[in-house]
C-alpha positions in Angstrom: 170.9 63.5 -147.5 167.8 64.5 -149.8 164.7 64.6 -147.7 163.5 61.2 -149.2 166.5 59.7 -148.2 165.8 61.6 -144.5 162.7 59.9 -144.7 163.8 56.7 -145.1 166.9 56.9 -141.8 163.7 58.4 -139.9 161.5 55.4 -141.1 164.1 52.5 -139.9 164.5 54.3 -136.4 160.7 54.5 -135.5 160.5 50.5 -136.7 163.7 49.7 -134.5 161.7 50.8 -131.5 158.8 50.3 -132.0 159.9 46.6 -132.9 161.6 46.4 -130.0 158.8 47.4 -127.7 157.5 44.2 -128.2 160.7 42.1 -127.5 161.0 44.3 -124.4 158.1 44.3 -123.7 158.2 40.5 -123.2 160.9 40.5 -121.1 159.6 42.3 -118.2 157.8 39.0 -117.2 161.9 37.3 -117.7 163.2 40.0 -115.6 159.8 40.4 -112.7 159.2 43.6 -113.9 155.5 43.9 -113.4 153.0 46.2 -115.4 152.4 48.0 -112.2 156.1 49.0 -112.2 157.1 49.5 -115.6 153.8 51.7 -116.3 155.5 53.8 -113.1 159.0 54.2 -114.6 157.4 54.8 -118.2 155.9 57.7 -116.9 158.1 59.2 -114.5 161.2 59.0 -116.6 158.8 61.4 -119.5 157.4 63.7 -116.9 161.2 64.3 -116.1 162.7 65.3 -119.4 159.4 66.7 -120.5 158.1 68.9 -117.9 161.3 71.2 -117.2 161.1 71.6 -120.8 157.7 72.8 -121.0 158.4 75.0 -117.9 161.5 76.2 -119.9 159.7 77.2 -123.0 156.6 78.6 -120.8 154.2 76.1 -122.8 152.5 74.8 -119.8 148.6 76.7 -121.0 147.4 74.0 -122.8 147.9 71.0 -120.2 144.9 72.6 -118.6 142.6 71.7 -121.5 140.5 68.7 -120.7 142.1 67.2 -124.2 145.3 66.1 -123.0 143.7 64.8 -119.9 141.1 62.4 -121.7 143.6 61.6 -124.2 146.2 60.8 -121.1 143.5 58.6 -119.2 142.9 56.4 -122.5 146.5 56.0 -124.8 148.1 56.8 -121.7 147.3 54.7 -118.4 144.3 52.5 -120.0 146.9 51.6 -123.1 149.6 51.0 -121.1 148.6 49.2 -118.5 146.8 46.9 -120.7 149.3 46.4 -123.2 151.9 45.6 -120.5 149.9 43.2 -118.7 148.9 41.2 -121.6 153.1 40.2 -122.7 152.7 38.2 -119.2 150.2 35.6 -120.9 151.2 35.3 -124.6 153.8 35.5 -127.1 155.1 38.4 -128.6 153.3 37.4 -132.0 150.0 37.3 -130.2 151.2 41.3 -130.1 151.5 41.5 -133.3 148.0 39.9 -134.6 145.7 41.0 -131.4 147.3 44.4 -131.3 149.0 46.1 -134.2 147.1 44.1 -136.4 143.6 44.8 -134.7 144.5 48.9 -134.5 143.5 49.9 -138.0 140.5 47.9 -137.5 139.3 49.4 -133.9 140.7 52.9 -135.5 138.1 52.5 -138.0 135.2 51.2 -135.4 135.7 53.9 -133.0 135.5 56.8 -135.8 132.2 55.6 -137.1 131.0 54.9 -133.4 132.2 58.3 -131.7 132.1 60.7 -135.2 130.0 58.7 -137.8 133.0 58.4 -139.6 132.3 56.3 -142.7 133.9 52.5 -143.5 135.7 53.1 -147.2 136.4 49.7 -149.4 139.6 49.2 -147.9 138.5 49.2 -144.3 135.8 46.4 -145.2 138.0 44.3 -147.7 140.7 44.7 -144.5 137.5 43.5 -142.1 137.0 40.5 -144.5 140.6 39.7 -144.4 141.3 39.9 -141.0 138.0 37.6 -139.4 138.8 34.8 -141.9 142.3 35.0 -140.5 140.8 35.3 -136.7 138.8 32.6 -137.6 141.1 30.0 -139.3 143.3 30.7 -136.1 141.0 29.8 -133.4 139.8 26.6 -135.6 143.6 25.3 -135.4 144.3 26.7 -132.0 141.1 24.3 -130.6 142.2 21.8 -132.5 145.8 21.5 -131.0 145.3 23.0 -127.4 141.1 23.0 -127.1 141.9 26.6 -126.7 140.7 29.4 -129.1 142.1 32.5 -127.4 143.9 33.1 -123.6 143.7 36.2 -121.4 146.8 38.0 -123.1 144.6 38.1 -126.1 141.5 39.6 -124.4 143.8 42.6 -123.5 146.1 42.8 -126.5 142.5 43.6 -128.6 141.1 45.9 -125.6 144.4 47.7 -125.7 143.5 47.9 -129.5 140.6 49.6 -128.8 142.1 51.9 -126.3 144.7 52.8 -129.0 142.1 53.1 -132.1 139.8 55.4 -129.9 143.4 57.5 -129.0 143.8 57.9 -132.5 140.4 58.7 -133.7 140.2 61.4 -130.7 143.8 62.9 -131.5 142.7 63.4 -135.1 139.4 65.2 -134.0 141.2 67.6 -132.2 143.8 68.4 -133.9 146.5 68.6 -131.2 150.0 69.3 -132.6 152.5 66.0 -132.2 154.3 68.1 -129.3 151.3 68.8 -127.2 150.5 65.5 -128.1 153.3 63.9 -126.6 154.2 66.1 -123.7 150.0 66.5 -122.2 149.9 62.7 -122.7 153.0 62.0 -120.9 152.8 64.7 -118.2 148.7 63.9 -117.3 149.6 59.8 -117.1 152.3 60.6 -114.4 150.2 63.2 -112.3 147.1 60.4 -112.6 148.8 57.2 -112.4 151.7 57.8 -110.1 149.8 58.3 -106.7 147.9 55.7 -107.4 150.7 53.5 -107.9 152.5 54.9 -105.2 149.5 54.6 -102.5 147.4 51.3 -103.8 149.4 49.1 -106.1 151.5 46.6 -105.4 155.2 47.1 -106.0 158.0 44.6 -107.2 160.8 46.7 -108.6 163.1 45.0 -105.4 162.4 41.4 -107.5 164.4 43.1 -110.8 167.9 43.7 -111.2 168.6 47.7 -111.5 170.4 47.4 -114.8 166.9 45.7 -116.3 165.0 48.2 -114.5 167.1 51.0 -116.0 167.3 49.4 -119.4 162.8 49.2 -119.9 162.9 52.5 -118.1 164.9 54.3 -120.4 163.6 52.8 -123.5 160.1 53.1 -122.4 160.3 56.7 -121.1 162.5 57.8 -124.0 162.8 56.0 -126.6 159.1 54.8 -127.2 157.5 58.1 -125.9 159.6 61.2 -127.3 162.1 59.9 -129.8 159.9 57.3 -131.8 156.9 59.6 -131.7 158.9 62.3 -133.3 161.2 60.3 -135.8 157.6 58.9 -136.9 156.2 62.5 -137.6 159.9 63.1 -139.1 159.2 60.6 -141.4 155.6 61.4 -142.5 156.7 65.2 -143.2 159.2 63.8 -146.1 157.4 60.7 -146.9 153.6 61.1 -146.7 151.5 59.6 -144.7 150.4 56.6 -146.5 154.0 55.2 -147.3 155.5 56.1 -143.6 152.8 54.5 -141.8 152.2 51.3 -144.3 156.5 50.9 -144.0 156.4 51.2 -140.1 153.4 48.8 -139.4 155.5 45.8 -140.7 157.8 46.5 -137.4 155.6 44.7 -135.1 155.4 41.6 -137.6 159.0 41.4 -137.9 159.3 41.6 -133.7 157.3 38.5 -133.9 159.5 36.3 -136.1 162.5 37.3 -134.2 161.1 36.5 -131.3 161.1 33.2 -132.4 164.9 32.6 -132.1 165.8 35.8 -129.8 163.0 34.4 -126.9 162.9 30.7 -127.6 158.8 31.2 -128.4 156.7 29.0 -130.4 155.3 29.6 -133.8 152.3 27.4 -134.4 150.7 26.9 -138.0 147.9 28.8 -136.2 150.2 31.6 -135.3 151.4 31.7 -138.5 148.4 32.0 -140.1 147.0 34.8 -137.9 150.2 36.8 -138.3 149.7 36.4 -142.0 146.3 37.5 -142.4 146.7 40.3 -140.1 149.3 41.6 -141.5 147.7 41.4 -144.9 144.9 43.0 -143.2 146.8 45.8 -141.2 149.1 46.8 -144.5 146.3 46.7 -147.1 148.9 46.2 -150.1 146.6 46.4 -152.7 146.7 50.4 -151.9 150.5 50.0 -152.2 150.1 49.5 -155.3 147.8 51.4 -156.2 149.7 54.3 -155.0 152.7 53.2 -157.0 150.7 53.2 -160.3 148.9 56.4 -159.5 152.7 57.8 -158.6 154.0 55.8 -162.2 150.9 57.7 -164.6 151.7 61.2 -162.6 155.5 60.7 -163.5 154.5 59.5 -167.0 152.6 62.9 -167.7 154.8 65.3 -165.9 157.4 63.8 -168.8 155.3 63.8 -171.7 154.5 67.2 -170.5 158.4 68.7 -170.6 158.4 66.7 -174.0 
């Protein structure tokens, strides 16, 4: 395959899983699998595979670096837990408009709040897009239930903001995707686990062990090794820009098929928030203009060999 092609395959396996987090997501509160528990096996399943493989390859130096610890304590435990907790109050397209819709926005916040970080046009006309969508929500939402927003949504847009500050600080310091990965993974298990194991309550005895194998596999390997590095995959022979605006969609799609797969609602007010979100999240008025500035530089590279 030709390494746009490449791109492409490594494209539709991050937005499988990542997709999928969300339905899954959702059905640890089907199968009473709490966020205490699934935070637990998340982490220990990583730590695991990830440690021996560090120990292996003598790459254990920079896990001592207070980088991967902070980064650990806040995309790590703070994101997980919250994220995790909130599926047990909403529906999986509350996910996609408080969450994955909300992260560019809180990305943006937390750059010009922790680094001065300027907004660009595109962040503001996003801004625009997204609080008329917020607010045309919550004005049908109270019209129909006399209830703008729940708990799940609360923490959906604080795990947003745990997420967009991840981000801003991963960028900042320039940790490759491996140290990334593995300090984040490694640093979540050493802090959370005793704390789990000595203070939190435990229900893994209330799930079946095929479920509990099932979200622990998928959440310990899936979403933390294999997604994160079929996503960088598919920057490297993409880009940036068309990698990351073709994988955002994933969480949007989650939500409609929820629909069906979960037996959830999809209110007008839903509806509306997921479209203006996404609108929001995706910016397609830069899709396009990447494809024209991509259409004139094809256009003089041929008048050029002419």
């Amino acid at each position: 395959m030709t390494p746009r092609t490449q791109g492409y395959v490594f494209v539709l396996i991050t937005m499988c899983i990542w997709g999928s987090f969300t339905i899954l997501s959702r059905l640890n509160a089907a199968w009473h699998i709490s966020a205490w528990d699934i935070a637990a096996l998340r982490f220990t399943i990583a730590f695991l595979i990830l440690m021996p493989i560090l120990l292996v390859r003598r790459e254990t130096h920079f896990l001592w670096k207070k980088e991967p610890v902070i980064l650990a304590l806040i995309g790590g435990v703070a994101y997980c837990l919250t994220v995790y907790s909130a599926f047990y109050y909403v529906p999986a397209a509350h996910a996609a408009i408080f969450l994955n819709g909300c992260i560019p926005l809180c990305t943006a916040v937390a750059g010009f709040i922790l680094f001065k970080q300027p907004f660009d046009k595109h962040i503001w006309m996003s801004l625009v897009i997204m609080l008329l969508a917020l607010i045309g929500m919550s004005v049908l939402m109270y019209e129909q239930t006399h209830v703008a927003f729940g708990l799940g949504d609360a923490l959906f847009f604080l795990a947003a903001i745990w997420w967009g500050t991840f981000t801003v600080l991963l960028k900042q310091w320039k940790l490759s995707a491996w140290h990334a990965m593995s300090g984040v993974a490694i640093w979540s298990s050493i802090i959370y686990l005793p704390i789990y194991l000595l203070f939190l309550p435990k229900h893994l005895h209330d799930a079946t062990f095929t479920h509990l194998a099932i979200q622990g596999i998928f959440h310990g390997v899936f979403v933390v090794i294999i997604a994160t590095l079929s996503y960088i995959a598919a920057i490297e022979r993409l880009g940036a820009f068309k990698a990351g605006s073709i994988v955002t969609l994933a969480p949007f799609i989650a939500a409609v098929v929820a629909v069906p797969l979960l037996n959830e609602p999809l209110s007008g007010a839903v509806v509306m928030g997921l479209l203006g979100m996404a609108v929001g999240a995706l910016q397609p008025w830069r899709w396009l203009q990447h494809q024209d500035a991509l259409s004139t530089q094809l256009e003089q590279q041929k008048q050029q060999r002419n």
